[in-house]
N, C-alpha and C positions, 0 to 999 in steps of 0.2 A: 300508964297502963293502956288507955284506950288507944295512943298512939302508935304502940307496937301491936296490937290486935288489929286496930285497922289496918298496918303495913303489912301486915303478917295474911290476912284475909284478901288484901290487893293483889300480892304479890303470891299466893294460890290461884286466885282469877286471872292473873298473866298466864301463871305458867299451862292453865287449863284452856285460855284461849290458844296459844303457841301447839298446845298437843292436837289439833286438829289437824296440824303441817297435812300429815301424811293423806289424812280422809281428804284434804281437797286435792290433794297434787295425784291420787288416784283417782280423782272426781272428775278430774280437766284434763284432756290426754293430749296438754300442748308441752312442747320440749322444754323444757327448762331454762333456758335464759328468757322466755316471751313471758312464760309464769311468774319471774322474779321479777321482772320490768311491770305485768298489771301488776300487782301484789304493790311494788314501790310504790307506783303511781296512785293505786287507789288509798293505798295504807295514809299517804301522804294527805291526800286529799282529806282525808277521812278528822287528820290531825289536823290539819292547818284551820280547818275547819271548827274544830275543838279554840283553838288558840284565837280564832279572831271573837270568837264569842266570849272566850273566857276575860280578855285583854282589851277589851273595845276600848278604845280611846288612848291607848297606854302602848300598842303595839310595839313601835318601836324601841319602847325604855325597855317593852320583854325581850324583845332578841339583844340585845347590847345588854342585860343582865347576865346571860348564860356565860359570859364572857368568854376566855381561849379555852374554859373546860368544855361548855357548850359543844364548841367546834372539834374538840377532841372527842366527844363522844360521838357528834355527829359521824365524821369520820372512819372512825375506830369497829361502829356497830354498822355500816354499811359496807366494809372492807370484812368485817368478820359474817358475813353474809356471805359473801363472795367466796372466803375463804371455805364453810361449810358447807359450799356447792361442789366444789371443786373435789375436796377432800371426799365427798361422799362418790363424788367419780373414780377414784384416781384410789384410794381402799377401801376397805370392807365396813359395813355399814356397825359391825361389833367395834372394831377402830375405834371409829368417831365416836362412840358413846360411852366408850371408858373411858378415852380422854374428854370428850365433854363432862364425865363426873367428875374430875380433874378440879374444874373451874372453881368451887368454894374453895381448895387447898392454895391453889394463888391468887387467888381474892384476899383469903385471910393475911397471905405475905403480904401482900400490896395494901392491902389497909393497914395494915402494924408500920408498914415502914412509911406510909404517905399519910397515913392520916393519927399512926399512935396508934391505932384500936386492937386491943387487944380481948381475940373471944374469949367465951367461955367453955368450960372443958365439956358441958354438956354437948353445946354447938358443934365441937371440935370431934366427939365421938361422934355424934349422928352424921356426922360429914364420911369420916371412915367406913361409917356403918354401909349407909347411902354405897358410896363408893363399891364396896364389896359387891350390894346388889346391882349393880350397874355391871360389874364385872362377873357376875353371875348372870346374866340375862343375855351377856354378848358371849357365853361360853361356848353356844352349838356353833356361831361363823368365825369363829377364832382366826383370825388370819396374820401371815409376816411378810416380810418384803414387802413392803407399800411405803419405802421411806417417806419420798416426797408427800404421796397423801397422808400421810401420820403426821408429819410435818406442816402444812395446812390445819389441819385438826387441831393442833397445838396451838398453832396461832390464833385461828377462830378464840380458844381458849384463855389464852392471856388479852385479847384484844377484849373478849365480853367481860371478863374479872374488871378491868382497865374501867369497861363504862361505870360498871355496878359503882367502885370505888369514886367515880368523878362527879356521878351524880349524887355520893353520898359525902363528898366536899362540899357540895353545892348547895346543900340540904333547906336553905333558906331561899332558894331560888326557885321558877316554876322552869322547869327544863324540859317542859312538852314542844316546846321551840325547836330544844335541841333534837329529841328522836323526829321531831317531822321532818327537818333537815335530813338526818341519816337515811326514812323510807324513799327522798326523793331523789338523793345521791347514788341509791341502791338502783335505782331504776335508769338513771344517767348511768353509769358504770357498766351496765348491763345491755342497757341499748344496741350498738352496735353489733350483739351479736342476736339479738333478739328478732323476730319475726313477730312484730304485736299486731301486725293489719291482717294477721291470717287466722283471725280467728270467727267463729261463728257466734250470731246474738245469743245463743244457749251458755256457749264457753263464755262470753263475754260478761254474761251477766253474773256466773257462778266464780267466776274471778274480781269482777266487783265486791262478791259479798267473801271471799278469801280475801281480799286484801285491808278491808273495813274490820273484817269479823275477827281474821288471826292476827294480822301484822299491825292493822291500826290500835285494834282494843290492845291486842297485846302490850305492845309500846306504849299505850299510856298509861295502861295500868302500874307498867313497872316502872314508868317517869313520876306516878302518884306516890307508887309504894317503898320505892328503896329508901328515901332520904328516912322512913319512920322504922327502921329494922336495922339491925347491925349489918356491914358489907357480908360477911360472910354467910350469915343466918340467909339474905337475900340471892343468894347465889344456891345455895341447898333449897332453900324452896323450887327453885328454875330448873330443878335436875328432876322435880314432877313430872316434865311436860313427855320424859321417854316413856314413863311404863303407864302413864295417859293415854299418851297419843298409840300406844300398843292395843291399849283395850277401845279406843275408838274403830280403830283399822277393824279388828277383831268381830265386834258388835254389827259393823255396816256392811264388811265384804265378807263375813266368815273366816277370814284368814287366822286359822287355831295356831295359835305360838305355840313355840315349846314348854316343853314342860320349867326347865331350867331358865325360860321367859318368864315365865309367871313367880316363876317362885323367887325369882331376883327382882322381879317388879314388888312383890309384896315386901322384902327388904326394904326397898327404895321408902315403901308407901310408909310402913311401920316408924323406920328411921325419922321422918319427916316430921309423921302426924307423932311420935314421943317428944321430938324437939319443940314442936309447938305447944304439946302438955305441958311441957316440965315446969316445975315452980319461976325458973329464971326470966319464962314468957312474957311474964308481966314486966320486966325491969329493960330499960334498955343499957346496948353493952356503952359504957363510957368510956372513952380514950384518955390518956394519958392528957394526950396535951387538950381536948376537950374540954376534961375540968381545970384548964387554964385559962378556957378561954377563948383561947384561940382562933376558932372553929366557929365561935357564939354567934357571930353575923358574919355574911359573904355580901360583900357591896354588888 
């Protein structure tokens, strides 16, 4: 019980650091690939930091624990970075957020078939539910023809379901290893197109605390929290961070959503916070092959 409350409460503090994205990326008026390059580098920093404190004497056994999942998530969640830059270029910002609520519905495939786990129907509604208000909120920019960027968005999509599920194989492992790797990849990747010497000590220091505050907390919060919550419940929690990060925008610059915003964000909200009510919150989801065993320790 304390263990999926704690994951459950962790994995709320990710998704409520991550909804800041937009307040800072409105805060720093530097282009976008120099943003994602500080943001990596300090995110990185930020973690690596966390890891030599946590591991002192033991370092190396912790990265060679993460094993090829480790490196798949690294991976996985710095290319689905990329992929959500891209896509929010290339279509409509409604797009990406229906397919981004997307991500607990193949999360849930991918856990059932890679790991057995099969949710529960509660979970499974509030997923749809969630979903509806997601698609309620991206109602007023409704847009088509964006293949390619709908297609980025997808991927970003099944690449973040991908991590959730490998951290939550891993679930006996510390894989803050693994996300520091992914922020610094993110920032190698990025580099070449990035301009990071043009920035001013004002920008410079307010991208230090975006990249510590969103991208670092964020990432460990959800390196702490997923392995203690079932993959999919940990996926539906992460679809907080839009109609958050709405009411952040909102509160700092004035920018008044639509109506059909708000009223799709409180779907989202209601969805969430029932799934974390319900009686089943207390119990964690068990996998098939879990109670075989299986799963019981990750060398």
């Amino acid at each position: 019980m304390n263990r999926v409350w704690l994951g459950t409460w962790l994995l709320v503090a990710s998704a409520t650091a991550y909804s800041t994205a937009g307040f800072f990326t409105r805060l720093v008026p530097v282009d976008a690939w120099t943003l994602l390059f500080w943001r990596g580098l300090f995110g990185g920093g930020f973690l690596a930091t966390i890891v030599v404190f946590q591991e002192r004497g033991r370092l190396w056994q912790s990265i060679r624990a993460i094993g090829w999942e480790g490196a798949a998530v690294a991976i996985c969640s710095a290319v689905a970075t990329v992929c959500f830059l891209n896509a929010m270029r290339l279509t409509a910002v409604a797009d990406v957020m229906v397919i981004d609520a997307a991500i607990p519905f193949v999360t849930a495939a991918m856990a059932w078939l890679i790991l057995g786990e099969r949710e529960t129907w509660w979970t499974l509604g509030a997923t749809i539910t969630a979903f509806a208000g997601m698609a309620i909120m991206a109602a007023p920019a409704v847009a088509s023809g964006h293949f390619l960027g709908d297609l980025l968005a997808f991927a970003m999509a099944v690449l973040m379901a991908l991590v959730i599920v490998l951290i939550r194989r891993k679930k006996g492992v510390n894989m803050v290893p693994a996300v520091c790797a992914s922020a610094f990849l993110c920032a190698l990747i990025v580099w070449p197109f990035a301009a990071p010497l043009q920035v001013d000590a004002q920008q410079f220091g307010l991208l230090a605390l975006f990249g510590t505050s969103q991208f670092g907390l964020g990432l460990l919060l959800l390196a702490f929290g997923t392995p203690l919550v079932s993959a999919t419940r940990g996926a539906l929690l992460g679809v907080l961070q839009t109609p958050l990060g709405t009411l952040w925008v909102w509160l700092a610059f004035a920018e008044q959503p639509a109506v059909l915003t708000l009223a799709g964000g409180a779907i989202v909200l209601a969805a969430v916070l029932a799934d974390m009510m319900a009686p089943h919150a207390t119990q964690r989801c068990v996998s098939s092959r879990a109670q075989r065993g299986i799963y019981a320790r990750q060398d």
